[in-house]
N, C-alpha and C positions, 0 to 999 in steps of 0.2 A: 614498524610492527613489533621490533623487539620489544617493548616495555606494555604491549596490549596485553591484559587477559582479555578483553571480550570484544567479539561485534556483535553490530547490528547491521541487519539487511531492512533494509524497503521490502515490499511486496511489489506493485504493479509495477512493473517498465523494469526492475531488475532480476525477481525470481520470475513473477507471473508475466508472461508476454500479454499487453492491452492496446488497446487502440483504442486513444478518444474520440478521434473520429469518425469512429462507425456509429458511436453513439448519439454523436452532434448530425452525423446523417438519418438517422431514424428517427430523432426529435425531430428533424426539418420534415423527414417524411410524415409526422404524426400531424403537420401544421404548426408546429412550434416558430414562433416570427422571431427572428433575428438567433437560431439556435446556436450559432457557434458565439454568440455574446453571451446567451444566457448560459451555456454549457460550455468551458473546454479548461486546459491543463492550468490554466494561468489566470481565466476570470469565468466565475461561474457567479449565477443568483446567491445570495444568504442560504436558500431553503436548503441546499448542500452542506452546505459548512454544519446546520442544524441535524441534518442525521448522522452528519460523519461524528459526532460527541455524545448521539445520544438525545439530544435535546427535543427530538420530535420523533414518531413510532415511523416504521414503516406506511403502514396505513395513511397516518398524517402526509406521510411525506411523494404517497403515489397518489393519492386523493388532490393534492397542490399539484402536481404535474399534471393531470390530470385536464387542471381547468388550462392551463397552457396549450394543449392539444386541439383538435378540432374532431369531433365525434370521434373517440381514441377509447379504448375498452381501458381496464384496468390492466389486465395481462398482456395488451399491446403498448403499454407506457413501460409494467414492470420490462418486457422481454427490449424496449429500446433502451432501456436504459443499462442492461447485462451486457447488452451487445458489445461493449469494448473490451468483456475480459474473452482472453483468446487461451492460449494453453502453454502447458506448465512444465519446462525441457525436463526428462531426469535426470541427466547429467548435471545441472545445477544441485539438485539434492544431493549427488552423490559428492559433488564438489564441499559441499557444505558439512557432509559427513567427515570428511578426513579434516576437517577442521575444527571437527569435535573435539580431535587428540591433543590439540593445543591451545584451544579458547573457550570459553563460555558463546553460545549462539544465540542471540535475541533477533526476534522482527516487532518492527517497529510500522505500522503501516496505519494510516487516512486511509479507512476502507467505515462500512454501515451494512449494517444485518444482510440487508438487502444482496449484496455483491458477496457477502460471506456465504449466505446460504446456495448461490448459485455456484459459486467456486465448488464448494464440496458439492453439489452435486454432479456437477463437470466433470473432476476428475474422482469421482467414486470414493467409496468408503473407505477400504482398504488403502487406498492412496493418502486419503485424506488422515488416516493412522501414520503413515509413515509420513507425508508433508512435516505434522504435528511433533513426531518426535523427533525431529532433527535439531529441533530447538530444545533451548532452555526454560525459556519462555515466551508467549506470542503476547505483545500487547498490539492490540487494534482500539482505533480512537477511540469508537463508538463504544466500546466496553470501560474504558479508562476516564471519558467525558476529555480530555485532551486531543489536539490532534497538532502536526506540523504545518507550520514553524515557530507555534509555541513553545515557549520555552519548559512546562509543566509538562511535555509529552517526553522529553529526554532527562529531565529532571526525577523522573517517577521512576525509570532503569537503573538509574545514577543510584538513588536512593534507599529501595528494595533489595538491591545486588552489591549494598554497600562500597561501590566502584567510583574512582575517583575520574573525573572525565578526561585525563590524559592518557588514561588507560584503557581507553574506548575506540573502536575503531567503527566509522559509519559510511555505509553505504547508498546513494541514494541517486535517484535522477531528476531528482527537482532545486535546482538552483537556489532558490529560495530556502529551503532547506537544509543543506550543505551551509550556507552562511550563518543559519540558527547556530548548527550546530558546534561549528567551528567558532563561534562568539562563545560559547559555554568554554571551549578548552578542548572539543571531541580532537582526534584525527580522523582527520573525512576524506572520503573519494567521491568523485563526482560521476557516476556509469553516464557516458553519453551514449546517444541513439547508436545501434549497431554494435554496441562494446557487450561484452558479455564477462560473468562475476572471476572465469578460471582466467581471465589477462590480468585482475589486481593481485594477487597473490604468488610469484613468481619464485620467492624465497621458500617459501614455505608448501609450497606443496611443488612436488616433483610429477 
């Protein structure tokens, strides 16, 4: 970490606690056939990947789920599909504050309007001010049209914040992920299940 000015956090599984398989279980519940194929961490349908960049509206993209389901409302596809984001520790944001004093803070998250509008309304407005300012910047796919473990999603940080990728520190829980980024030149940490963000930082924050 000595030669970092910056990180980057992930969103779900390292700041935001999530479970995918609450959501692969209320797809099953909706009738969804084979849900944990078409939905989970590691292999989902195309139609995913198409909202996390952007490339298709919400609407498009709960209108498709939609025909997946078996007599399923629209608000019972959108609400199984929220169902994995869970809630938001503050100790991590406070963590993340005292590491203002020493780096530049980006998030870097595969997330789509969809799960963004419910986040903030989860944890409230007010919250959702201070979530936001803790960063430098948030990029999320679906706003950028990139997402991980493209190379364009870490490439566009790099770029913007004029930062050379040796000087980058990344956070993440997706396997896949960590290997993008550490091909590019990041230093990367890999949070596994259980692990939480105040055990990588050990030097630098007391």
């Amino acid at each position: 970490m000595k030669n970092c000015k910056a990180v980057i956090f992930d969103l779900g599984g390292v700041l935001l606690n999530i479970d995918y398989l609450l959501t692969v279980v209320a797809f099953n519940e909706l009738g969804v056939e084979n849900a944990d194929l078409f939905y989970s961490k590691k292999i989902q349908n195309p139609i995913f990947d198409k909202i996390e960049v952007g490339a298709i509206t919400p609407k498009e993209f709960l209108d498709a789920l939609q025909k997946e389901c078996k007599n399923a409302s629209i608000d019972q596809v959108e609400n199984a599909w929220n169902s994995m984001l869970l809630d938001l520790p503050e100790n991590r944001l406070d963590y993340i504050k005292k590491l203002k004093n020493n780096y530049q803070i980006f998030l870097l998250s595969n997330t789509n309007e969809i799960h963004i509008t419910a986040f903030k309304n989860k944890i409230g407005t007010e919250k959702w001010k201070v979530f936001s300012s803790v960063f430098d910047k948030i990029y999320l796919s679906h706003e950028i049209g990139f997402r991980k473990p493209g190379e364009g999603a870490f490439q566009i940080i790099l770029e913007e914040n004029k930062l050379n990728p040796n000087e980058v520190f990344f956070i993440d829980d997706s396997p896949q992920h960590i290997k993008a980024a550490k091909n590019l030149g990041l230093n990367c940490y890999y949070l596994k299940k259980g692990e939480d963000i105040s055990t990588v930082f050990p030097d630098t924050i007391q």
